[in-house]
N, C-alpha and C positions, 0 to 999 in steps of 0.2 A: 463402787465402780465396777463395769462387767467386766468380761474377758479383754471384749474387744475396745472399749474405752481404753484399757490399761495399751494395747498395743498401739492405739490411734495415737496417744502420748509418746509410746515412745521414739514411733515414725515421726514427730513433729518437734521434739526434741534432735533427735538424730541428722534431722537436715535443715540446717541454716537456711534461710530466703533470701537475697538479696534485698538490701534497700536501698532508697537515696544518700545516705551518709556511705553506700559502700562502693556509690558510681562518681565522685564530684565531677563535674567539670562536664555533664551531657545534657546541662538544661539548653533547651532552645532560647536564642538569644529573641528575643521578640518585637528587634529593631530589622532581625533577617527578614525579610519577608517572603522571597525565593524560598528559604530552607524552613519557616513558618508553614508552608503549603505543602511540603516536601513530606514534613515530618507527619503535619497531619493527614496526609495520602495515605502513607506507611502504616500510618496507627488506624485509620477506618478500615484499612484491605484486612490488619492484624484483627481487630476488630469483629467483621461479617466474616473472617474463616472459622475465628473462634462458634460463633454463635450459629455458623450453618454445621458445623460437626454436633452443637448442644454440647458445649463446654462448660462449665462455668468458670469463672474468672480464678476464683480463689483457687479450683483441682489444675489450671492450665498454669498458673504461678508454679504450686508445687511439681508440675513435671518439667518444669523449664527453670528449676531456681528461682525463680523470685516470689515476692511478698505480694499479694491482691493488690495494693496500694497500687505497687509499681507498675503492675500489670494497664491497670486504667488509668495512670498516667500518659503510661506510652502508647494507647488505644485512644486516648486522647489528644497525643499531640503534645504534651508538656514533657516529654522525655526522646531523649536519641535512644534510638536501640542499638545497642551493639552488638556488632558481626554475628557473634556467639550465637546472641539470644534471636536473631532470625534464623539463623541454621536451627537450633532446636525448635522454634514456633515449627517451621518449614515440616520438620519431622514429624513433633509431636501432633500438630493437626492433618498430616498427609498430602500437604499442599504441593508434591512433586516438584520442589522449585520453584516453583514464583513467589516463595515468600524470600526467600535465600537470593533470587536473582533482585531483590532490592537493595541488595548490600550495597550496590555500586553506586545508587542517589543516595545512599543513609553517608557513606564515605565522604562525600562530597560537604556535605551539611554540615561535619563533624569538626570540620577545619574552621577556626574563625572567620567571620566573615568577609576582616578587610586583609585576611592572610588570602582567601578565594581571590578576591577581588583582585590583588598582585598578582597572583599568579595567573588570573585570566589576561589581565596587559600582559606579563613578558611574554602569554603563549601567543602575545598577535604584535608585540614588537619586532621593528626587522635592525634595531640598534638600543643596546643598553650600557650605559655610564655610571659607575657608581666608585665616589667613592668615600672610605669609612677612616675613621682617624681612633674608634676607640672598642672594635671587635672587626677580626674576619668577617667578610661580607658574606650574607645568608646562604650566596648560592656556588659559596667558595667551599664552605664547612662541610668537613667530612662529619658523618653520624655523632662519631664518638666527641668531636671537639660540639657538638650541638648537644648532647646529651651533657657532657660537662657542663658548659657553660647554663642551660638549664636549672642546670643540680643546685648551683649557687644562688640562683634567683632569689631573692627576700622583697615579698613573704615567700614562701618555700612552696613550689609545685607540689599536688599528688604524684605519685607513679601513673596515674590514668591522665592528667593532664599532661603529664611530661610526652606520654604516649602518641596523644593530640599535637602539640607542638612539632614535635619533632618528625610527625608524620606528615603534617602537611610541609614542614621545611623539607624533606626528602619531596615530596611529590614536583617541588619546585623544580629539581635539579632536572626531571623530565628534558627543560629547556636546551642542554647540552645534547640532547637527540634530536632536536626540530630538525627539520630537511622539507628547504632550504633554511640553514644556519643564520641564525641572526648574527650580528656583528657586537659582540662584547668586550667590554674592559672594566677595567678594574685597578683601584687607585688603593695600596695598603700603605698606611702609617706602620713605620719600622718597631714601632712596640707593639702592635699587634699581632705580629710574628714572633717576636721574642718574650713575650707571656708565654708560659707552658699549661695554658689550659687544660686539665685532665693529667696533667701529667709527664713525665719523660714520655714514655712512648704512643700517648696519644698527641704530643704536640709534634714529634718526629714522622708521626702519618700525616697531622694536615698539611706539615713540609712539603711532604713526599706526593700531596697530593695537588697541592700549589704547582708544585712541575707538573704533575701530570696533565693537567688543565690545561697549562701554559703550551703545551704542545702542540693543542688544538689553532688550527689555521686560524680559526674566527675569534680566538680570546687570547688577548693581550693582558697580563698581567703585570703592574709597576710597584714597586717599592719608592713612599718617599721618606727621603732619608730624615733622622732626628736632629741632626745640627743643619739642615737648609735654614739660614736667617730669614728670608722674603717668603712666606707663607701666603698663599689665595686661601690653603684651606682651615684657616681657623674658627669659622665660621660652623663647621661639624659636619656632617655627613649630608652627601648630594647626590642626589639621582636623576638621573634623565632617560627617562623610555622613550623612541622615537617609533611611531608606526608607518604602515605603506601608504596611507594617505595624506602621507606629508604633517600630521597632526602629530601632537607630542604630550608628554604629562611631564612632572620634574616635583623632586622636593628638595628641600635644604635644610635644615637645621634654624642654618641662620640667615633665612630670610625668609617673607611672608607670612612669619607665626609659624613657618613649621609643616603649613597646612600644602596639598596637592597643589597644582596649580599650571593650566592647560593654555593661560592669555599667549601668546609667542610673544611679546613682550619681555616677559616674566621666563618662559624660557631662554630667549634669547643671553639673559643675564645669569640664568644659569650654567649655560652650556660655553660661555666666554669663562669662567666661574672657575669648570671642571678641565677646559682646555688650557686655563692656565697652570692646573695643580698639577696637569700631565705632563705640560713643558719644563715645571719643577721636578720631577719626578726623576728617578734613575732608566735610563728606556728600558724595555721588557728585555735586552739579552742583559742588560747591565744587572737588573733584577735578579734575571735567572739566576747567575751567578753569585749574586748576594743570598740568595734564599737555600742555594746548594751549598756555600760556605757554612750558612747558620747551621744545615744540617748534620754538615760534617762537624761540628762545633758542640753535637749536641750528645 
């Protein structure tokens, strides 16, 4: 072995590549077909930069961390690239930013599909109803009670999934910025407050952050209490988004299989449903108050 073999070894030894066992959870779902186009956009531009500079694939891996494989993976279309690894393509091939200003469509794609899909309704709802009998509701959850209740999930998230998850649940909360403000409520089962998710002092933040919310003109927040006999909501968790053209979508747990569902019909039964678990409910100052007791309790 010559000089320079002995030293190509030990550059090659010295730096890890990336591979797919080190990214889980960035295959393109291939049911997406928006983020199927998206991905493969990303990966042709990655692509024709690499091969107008005369890169090769496997020297462009080793400047950017990853393995050849990977590389033509996500030049392919079969891989999300992350943030990272466009800021370094961006650099490495001198692309002054257009490779790096695709971060903002890769971000998008990265989020499940029918997480996008939620969050594009609440961004065009001008009324949202939900309520949950057996977790704080998605767009109630502070970071930290999201990143716990994640943590426990079985089978067990990666840290890079957990990443995913929790990033598009954060992007949701956007919705508490719309202007003009949609009109929300929200219906909590009294054990779902009194689970300490994460812990003493991450369950005394999402308290703290149940009032904060609660403040807001447009959201109404209700506690229903554990000994109420006459129950509407046993049935599990029910959503109703209402939009500006009088058009609505709604789910339940327990009814229709579970599945969406747009007939007004079908709404109409849900939102009799949801109006009754409210009229069960403690009203929002009653709440208040119960949720400031818990905390002082805690």
């Amino acid at each position: 072995m010559t000089e320079g073999d002995t030293d190509m070894s030990v550059d090659t030894e010295a730096v890890r590549l990336r591979t797919e066992a080190d990214e889980p959870g960035w295959e393109v779902d291939p049911d997406d077909e928006w983020g199927v186009a998206v991905i493969a956009t990303v990966g042709r531009q990655l692509k024709l930069r690499r091969e107008a500079v005369g890169m090769r694939a496997a020297d462009f891996g080793k400047a950017v961390g990853y393995g050849e494989d990977m590389v033509y993976k996500i030049e392919g279309g079969k891989r999300i690239p992350r943030p990272e690894y466009l800021e370094d393509a961006d650099r490495v091939l001198g692309a002054g930013g257009l490779i790096s200003a695709m971060k903002e469509d890769v971000a998008k794609v990265q989020y499940p599909k029918r997480v996008r899909d939620l969050a594009q309704m609440e961004a065009r709802a001008v009324e949202i109803g939900v309520y949950e009998d057996s977790n704080i509701a998605g767009l109630l959850q502070t970071e930290g009670h999201m990143r716990a209740l994640f943590g426990a999930w079985l089978p067990a998230y990666s840290d890079e999934e957990t990443e995913r998850v929790v990033g598009a649940r954060m992007a949701r909360r956007s919705i508490f910025e719309r202007s003009p403000a949609p009109t929300l409520s929200f219906v909590q089962e009294e054990v779902t407050l009194r689970r300490p998710v994460g812990g003493r002092m991450v369950w005394r933040r999402q308290l703290e952050h149940l009032l904060e919310l609660g403040e807001l003109r447009n959201v109404s927040i209700q506690v229903m209490p554990t000994d109420v006999e006459e129950h509407f909501g046993t049935g599990g968790v029910i959503e109703v988004l209402k939009f500006p053209d009088a058009t609505a979508v709604g789910r339940s747990e327990g009814a229709f299989n579970g599945r969406p569902v747009t007939d007004p019909k079908q709404i109409r039964i849900l939102d009799l449903r949801y109006s009754m678990i409210r009229a069960q409910a403690l009203t929002p100052r009653e709440s208040r108050a119960f949720i400031e007791q818990m905390l002082g309790e805690t």
